[in-house]
C-alpha positions as CSV (number, residue, x, y, z in Angstrom):
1,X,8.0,16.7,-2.7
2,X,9.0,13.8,-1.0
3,X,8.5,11.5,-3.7
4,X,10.1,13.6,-6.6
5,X,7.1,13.7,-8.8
6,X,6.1,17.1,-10.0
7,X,3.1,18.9,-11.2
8,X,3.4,20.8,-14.9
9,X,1.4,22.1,-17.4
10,X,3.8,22.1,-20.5
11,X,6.7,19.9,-21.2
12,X,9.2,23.0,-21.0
13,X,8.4,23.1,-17.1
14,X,10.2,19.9,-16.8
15,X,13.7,22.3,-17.4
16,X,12.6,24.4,-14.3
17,X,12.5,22.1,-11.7
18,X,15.8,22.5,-9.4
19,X,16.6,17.7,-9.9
20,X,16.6,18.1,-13.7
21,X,19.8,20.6,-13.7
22,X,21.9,17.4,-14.1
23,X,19.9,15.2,-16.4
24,X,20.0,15.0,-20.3
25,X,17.2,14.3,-21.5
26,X,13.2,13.5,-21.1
27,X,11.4,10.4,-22.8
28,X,8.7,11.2,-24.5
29,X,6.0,14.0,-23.4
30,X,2.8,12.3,-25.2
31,X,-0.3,11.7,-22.7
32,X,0.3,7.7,-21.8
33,X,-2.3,7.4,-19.5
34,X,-5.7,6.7,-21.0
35,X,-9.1,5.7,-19.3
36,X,-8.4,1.8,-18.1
37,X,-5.1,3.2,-16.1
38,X,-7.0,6.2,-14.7
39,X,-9.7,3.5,-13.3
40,X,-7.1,1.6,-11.8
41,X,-5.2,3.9,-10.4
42,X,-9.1,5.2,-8.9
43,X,-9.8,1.8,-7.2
44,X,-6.1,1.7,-5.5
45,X,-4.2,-0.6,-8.0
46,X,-0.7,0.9,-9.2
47,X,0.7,1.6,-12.6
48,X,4.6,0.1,-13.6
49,X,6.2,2.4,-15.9
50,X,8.9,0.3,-17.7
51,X,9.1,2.9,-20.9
52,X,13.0,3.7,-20.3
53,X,13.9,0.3,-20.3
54,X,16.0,0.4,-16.9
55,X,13.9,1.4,-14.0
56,X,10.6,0.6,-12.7
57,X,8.3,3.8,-12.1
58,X,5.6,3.0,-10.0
59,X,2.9,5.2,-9.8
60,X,0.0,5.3,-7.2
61,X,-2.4,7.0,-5.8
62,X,-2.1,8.1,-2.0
63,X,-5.5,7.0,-0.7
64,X,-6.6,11.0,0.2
65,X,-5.6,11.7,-3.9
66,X,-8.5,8.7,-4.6
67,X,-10.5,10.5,-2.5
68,X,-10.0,14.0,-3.8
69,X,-10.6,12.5,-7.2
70,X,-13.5,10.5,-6.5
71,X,-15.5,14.2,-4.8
72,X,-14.7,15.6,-8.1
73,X,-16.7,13.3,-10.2
């Protein structure tokens, strides 16, 4: 993908993906994402991860994903 984030279903998948080869480690796998950020994220606003305490991660939805999600309500 183009923007390097990926699609798994358990936190051992993370291992199987071809960038992580040279990494260490992985923060914490817990679900961070609750109601409030998935309404955001719905109507277009982004998320700033600052959990690693060195980067920014934004996170935001393409506007076809908002759409995608909002036919499957």
């Amino acid at each position: 993908m183009e923007n390097s984030i990926y699609i798994v279903d358990e936190k051992d998948e993370v291992w199987d993906i071809g960038e992580t080869s040279g990494m260490c480690g992985m923060f914490s796998s817990k679900p961070n994402i609750g109601p409030n950020e998935v309404s955001a994220l719905l109507s277009g606003k982004a998320l700033v991860d600052l959990s690693d305490g060195e980067y920014i991660h934004w996170i935001q939805l393409i506007p076809d994903a908002i759409k995608t999600a909002k036919l499957q309500q």
